[in-house]
TORLO-292445 format. One record per residue (C-alpha): residue in one letter; y, z, x. Coordinates in steps of 0.1 Angstrom, whole numbers, padded with zeros to 4 digits, always signed. Each point is the difference from the previous one (the first is absolute). Example, Ala and Ser with C-alpha at 12.3 -4.5 7.8 and 13.67 -1.06 7.14 Angstrom:
BEGIN
A-0045+0078+0123/S+0034-0007+0014/
***
This chain:
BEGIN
X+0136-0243+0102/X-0032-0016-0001/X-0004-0038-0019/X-0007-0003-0032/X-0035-0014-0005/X-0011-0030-0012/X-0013-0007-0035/X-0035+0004+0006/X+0003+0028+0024/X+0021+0014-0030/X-0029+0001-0024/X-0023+0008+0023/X+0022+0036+0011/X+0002+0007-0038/X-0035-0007-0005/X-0008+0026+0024/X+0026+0022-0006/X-0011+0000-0036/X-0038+0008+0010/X+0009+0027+0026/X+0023+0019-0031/X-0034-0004-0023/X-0020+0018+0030/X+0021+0027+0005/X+0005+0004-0036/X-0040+0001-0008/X-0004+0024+0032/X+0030+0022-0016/X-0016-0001-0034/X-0037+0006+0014/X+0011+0033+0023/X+0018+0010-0034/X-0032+0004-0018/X-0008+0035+0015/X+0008+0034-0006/X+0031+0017-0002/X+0008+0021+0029/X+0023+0033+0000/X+0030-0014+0007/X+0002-0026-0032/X-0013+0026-0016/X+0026+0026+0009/X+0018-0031-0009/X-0009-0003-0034/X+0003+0034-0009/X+0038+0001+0010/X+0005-0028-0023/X-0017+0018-0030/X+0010+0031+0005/X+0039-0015+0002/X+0022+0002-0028/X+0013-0028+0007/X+0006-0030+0023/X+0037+0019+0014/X-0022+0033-0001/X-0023-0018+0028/X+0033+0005+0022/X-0002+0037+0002/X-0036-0003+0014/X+0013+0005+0031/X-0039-0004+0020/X-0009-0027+0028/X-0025-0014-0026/X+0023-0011-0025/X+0004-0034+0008/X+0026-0005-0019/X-0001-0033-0017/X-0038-0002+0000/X+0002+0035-0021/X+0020-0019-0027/X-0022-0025-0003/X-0028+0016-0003/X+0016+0021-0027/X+0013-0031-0017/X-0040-0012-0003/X-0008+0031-0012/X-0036+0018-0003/X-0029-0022+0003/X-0040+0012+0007/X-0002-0034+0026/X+0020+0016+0028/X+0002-0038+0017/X+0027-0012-0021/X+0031+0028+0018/X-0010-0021+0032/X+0011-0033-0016/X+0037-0003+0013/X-0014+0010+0033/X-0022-0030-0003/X+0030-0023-0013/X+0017+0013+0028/X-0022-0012+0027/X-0005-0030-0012/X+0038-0001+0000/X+0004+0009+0034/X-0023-0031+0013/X+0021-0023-0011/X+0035+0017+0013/X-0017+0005+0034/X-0008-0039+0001/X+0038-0007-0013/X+0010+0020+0026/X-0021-0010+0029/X+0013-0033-0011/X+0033-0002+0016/X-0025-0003+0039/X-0024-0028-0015/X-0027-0009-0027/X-0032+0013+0020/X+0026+0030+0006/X-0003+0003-0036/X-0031-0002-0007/X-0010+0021+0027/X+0021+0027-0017/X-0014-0006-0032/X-0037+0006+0018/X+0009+0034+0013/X+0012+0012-0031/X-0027-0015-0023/X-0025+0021+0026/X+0015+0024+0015/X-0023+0032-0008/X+0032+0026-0005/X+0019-0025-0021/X-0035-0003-0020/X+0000+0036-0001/X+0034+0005-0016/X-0001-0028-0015/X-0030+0013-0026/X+0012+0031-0001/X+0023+0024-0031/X+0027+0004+0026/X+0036-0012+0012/X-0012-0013+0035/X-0008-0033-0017/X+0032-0004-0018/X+0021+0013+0031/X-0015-0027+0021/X+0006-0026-0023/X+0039+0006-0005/X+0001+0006+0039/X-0009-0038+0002/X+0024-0005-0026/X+0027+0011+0014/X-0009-0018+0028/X-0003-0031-0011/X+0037+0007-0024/X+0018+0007+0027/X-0014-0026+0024/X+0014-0024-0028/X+0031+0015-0004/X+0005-0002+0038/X-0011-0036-0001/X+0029-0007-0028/X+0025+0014+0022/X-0011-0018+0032/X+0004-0037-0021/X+0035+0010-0010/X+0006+0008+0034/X-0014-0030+0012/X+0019-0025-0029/X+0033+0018+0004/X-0007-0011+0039/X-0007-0039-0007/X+0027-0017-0018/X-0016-0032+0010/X-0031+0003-0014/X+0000+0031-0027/X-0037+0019-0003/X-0006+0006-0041/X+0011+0038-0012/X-0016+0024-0017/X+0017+0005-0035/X+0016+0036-0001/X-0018+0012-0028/X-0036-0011+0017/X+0014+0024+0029/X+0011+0027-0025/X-0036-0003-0017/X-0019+0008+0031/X+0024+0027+0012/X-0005+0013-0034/X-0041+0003+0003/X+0008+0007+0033/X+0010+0036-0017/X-0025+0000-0023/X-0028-0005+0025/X+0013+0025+0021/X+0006+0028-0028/X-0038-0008-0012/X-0009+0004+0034/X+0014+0040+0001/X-0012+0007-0035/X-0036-0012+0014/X-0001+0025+0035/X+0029+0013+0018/X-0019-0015+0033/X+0015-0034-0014/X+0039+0018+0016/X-0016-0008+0035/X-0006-0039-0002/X+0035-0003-0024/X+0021+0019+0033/X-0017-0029+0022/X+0014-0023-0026/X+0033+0012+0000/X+0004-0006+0040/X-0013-0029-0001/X+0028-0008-0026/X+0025+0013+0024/X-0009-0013+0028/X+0006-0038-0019/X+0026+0012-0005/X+0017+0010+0029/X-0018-0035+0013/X+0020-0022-0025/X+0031+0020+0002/X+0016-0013-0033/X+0018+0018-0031/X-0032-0014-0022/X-0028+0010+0022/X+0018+0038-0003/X+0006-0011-0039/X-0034-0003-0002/X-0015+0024+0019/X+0019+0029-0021/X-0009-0020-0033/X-0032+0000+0011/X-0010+0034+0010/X+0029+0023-0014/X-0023+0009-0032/X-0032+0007+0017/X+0019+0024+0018/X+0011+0019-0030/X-0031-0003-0016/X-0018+0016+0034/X+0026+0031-0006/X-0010+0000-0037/X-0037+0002+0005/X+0008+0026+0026/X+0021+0024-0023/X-0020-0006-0030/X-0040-0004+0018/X-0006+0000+0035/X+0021+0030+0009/X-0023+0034-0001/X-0028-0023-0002/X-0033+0021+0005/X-0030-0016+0025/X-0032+0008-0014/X-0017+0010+0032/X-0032-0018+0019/X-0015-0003+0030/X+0017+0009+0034/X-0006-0030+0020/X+0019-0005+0035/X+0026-0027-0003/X-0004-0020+0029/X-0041+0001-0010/X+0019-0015-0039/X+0024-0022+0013/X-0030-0016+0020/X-0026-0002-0028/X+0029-0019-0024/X+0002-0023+0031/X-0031-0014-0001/X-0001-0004-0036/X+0029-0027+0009/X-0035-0026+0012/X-0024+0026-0020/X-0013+0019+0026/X-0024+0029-0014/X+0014+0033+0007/X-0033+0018+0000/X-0005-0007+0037/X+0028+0011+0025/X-0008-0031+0025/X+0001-0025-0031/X+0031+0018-0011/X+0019+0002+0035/X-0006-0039+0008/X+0006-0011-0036/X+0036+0021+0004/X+0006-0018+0037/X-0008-0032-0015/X+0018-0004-0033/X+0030+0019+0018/X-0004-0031+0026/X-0001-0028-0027/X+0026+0016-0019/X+0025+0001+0035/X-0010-0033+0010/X+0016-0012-0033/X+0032+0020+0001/X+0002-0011+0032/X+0001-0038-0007/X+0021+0006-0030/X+0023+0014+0023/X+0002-0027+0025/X+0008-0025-0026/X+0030+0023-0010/X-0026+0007-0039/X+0021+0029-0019/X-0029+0010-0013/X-0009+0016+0035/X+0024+0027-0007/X-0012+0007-0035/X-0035+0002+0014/X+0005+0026+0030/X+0021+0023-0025/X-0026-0001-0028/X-0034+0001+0019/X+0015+0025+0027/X+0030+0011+0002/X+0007+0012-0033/X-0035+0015-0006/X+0003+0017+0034/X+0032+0013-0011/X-0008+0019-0032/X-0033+0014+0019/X+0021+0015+0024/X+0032+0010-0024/X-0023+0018-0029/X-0033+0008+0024/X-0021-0003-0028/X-0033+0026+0000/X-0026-0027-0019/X+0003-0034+0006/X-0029-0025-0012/X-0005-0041+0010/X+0018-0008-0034/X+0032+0011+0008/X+0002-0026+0029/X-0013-0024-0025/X+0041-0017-0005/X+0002-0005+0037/X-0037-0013-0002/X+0014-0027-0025/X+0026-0015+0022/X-0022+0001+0030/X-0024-0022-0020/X+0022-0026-0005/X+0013+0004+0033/X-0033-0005+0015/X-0008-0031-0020/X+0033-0015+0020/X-0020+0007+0033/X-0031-0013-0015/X+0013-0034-0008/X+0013-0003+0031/X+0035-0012-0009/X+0019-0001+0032/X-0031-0014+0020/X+0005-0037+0012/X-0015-0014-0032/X-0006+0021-0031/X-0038+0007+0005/X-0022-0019-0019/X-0017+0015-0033/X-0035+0008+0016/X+0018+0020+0029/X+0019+0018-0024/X-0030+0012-0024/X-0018+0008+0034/X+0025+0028+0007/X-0002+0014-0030/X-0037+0001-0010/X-0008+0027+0023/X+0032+0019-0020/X-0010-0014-0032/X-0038+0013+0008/X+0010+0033+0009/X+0015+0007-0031/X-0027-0012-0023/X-0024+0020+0018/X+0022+0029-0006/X+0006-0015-0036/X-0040+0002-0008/X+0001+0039-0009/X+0026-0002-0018/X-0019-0023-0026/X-0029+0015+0003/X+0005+0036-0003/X+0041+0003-0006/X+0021+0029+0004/X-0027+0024-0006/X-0036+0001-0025/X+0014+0027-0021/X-0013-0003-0027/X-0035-0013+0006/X-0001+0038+0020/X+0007+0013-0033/X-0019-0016-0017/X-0028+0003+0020/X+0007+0039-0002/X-0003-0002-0041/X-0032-0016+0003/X-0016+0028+0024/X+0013+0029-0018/X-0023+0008-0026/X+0026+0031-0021/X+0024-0009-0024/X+0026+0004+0029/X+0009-0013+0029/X+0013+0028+0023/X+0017-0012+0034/X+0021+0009+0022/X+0013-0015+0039/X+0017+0002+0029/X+0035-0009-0007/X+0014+0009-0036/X+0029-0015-0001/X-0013-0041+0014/X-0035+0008-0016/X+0010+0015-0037/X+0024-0024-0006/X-0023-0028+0004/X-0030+0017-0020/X+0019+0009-0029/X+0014-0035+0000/X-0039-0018-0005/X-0010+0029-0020/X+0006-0020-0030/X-0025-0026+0010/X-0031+0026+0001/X-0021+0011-0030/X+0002+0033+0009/X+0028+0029+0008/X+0011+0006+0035/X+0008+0038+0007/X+0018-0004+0030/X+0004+0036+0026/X+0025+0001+0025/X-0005+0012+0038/X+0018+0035-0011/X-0030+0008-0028/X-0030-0013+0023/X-0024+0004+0002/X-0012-0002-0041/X-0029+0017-0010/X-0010-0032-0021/X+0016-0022+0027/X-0021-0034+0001/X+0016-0026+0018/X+0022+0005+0032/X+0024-0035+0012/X+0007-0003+0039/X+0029-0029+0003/X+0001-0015+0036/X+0034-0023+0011/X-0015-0018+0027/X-0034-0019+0006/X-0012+0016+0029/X-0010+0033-0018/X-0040+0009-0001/X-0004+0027-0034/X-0027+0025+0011/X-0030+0000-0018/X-0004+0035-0013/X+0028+0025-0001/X+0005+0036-0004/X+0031+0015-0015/X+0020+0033+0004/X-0017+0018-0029/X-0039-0011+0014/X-0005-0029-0027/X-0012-0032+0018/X+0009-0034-0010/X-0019-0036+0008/X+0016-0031+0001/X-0010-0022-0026/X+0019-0032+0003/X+0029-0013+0018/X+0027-0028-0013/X+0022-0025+0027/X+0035-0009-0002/X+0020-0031+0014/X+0023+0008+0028/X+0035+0012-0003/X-0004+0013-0034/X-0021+0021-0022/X-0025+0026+0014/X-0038+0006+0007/X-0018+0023-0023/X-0033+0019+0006/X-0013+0013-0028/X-0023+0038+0005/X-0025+0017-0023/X-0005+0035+0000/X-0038+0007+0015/X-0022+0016-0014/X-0011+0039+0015/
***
């Protein structure tokens, strides 16, 4: 346990911890200005289209984040799209303060060094801004982490006092214990309701919660550990009957796994994963920061070692190789990701070095990590998940009918998201699918692109002899949302 600082350190920590919550919170808010992409749409449209909020149950698709549906059906229909992100902006404000309180229990400059990275951290910015349940399964990851490191903390004083006669250590009142068992379950059935992914940290919490207990070896540790985590076991069977079971994966992009697995490495330090040498040292180094730490936990006989190998890698590893799952995207590693942040500010601060480094040596480590992720973080204020509907609108403007006649490559990720801003244009959108190109009065044609490395050709010819130029082209941030390049039909 580190010492408790001194009264002007004190308001110095909670000055900075209060300006790094109002950064990350202005960054969320910012990168929650742009448009909606598919997904919160798709999103959206469950929650309307449900009867109500125990009808969202029977939507039995990946998308349906379960808790973030609800809300955004408790909010109902609003024109400013913005305002279904707000809890995922709550929550990540949330979550820099429960990764400081946990990063806590190594040091102060632990902390705060925690409370950096997450304030930063491009994918937690990401998430953080956007109409999903990543954002709110992070933040009830951290805590249950932080309950259950309290809980544990209770038991080991009444361990500790029922050892000293001499001198007894002050107990924890039983009903202060109950309470934080009790959020304890609430936290962790929020946690399901918000992404099943949350079941993969909560298993790595549950063996950490046995192996205390088989450490302490006493009738109250056990007492505790079934008080504890009996309930969000039956509510992880609940969900499964009622939910996750027969749950449908939407489909995406095949991408190999080890290639995946690499790429959500690097985002640990927030490497870029648009260049496989960037990627492939970013992966090597965060993986070698993150060890370092478990290492030293280990050595100094830190629990929390074991809860970190389970829920960065073993568990993770586990359920890739138990379900061998088809798609797999960056954000489903984005859990793991949030423990090895706040492991990695541990090896950052430099806890078990001779002397607790020094401020300046600490902030030196993690500017290049802090720099990394703001450069990444610039796209997505800039041009967000996607420029939607500026495309469309630019589209209205150069079509001189009464109609706007379009169609594109993908119907399903396309549609959705035209129909969607359609309401924002002065004029109709007709929209053809693939099946009923090419339209005699076809106008516009919409090529979407997932990564940044594509180059749209110039002029194109199609099946039926009709050539198309491209007129404009719209950017995306990383990791979320899609290019669009927008064609005219040519003239003769």
């Amino acid at each position: 346990m580190s010492a408790a600082p001194h009264g002007f350190q004190r308001r110095v920590l909670l000055f900075s911890g209060a300006l790094l919550v109002i950064v990350g919170l202005v960054l969320r808010i910012y990168a929650a200005l742009g448009d909606f992409w598919l997904d919160e749409i798709w999103s959206l449209a469950i929650a309307q289209q449900a009867r109500s909020l125990l009808d969202l149950f029977h939507y039995k698709v990946d998308n349906n984040h379960l808790l973030n549906t609800m809300l955004m059906r408790l909010i109902g229909e609003h024109a400013y799209w913005p305002i279904y992100r707000v809890p995922s902006i709550i929550a990540g404000g949330v979550s820099i303060i429960l990764a400081g309180v946990i990063a806590r229990r190594w040091s102060p400059l632990a902390s705060l060094a925690a409370m950096m990275l997450f304030a930063l951290s491009y994918p937690m910015v990401l998430y953080g801004s956007e109409a999903r349940g990543y954002s709110l399964a992070v933040m009830f990851t951290l805590a249950a982490i932080a309950l259950q490191m309290r809980w544990m903390m209770s038991a080991s004083v009444d361990e500790r006092a029922a050892a000293t006669v001499s001198r007894p250590s002050p107990q924890p009142s039983p009903s202060g214990r109950w309470a934080t068992i009790g959020v304890f379950w609430f936290a962790c059935a929020l946690g399901m309701m918000s992404h099943p992914l949350f079941v993969q940290p909560y298993l790595g919490l549950l063996a950490w919660a046995i192996w205390e207990t088989i450490r302490h070896q006493s009738n109250a540790s056990s007492f505790r550990l079934v008080a504890s985590h009996l309930p969000p076991l039956l509510f992880v069977a609940v969900m499964y009957a009622v939910h996750w079971r027969g749950m449908e994966v939407a489909g995406g992009a095949i991408v190999s796994p080890w290639r995946l697995i690499a790429s959500a490495a690097a985002l640990v330090i927030g490497c870029p994963r648009d260049v496989p040498a960037f990627t492939i040292v970013g992966a090597v180094v965060a993986c070698a920061l993150v060890s370092m730490s478990i290492i030293a936990m280990l050595r100094r006989r830190d629990s929390f070692s074991v809860f970190a190998v389970l829920a960065i890698a073993i568990v993770p590893a586990a359920f890739l190789v138990a379900l061998r799952p088809a798609v797999l995207y960056e954000r489903y590693f984005l859990l793991p990701l949030a423990v090895a942040l706040v492991t990695l500010a541990r090896a950052l601060a430099g806890v078990d070095s001779h002397r607790t480094r020094r401020p300046a040596v600490c902030f030196a480590a993690l500017i290049p990590i802090l720099l990394c992720n703001v450069w990444q973080a610039i796209p997505l204020l800039t041009v967000g998940r996607g420029q939607y509907l500026a495309a469309l609108e630019y589209i209205a403007a150069q079509t001189s009918g009464s109609e706007i006649v379009i169609g594109s490559d993908h119907d399903f990720r396309n549609r959705i998201v035209i129909e969607f801003y359609v309401r924002y244009l002065d004029k109709p959108v007709r929209y053809v699918s693939q099946k009923q190109w090419p339209s005699p009065d076809g106008q516009w044609f919409i090529v979407h692109g997932l990564g940044h490395d594509d180059a749209p050709r110039e002029m194109v010819t199609d099946q039926s002899g009709l050539r198309w130029q491209l007129e404009a082209h719209y950017e995306c941030a990383d990791l979320s949302g899609w290019r669009w390049f927008v064609y005219r039909r040519a003239s003769p």
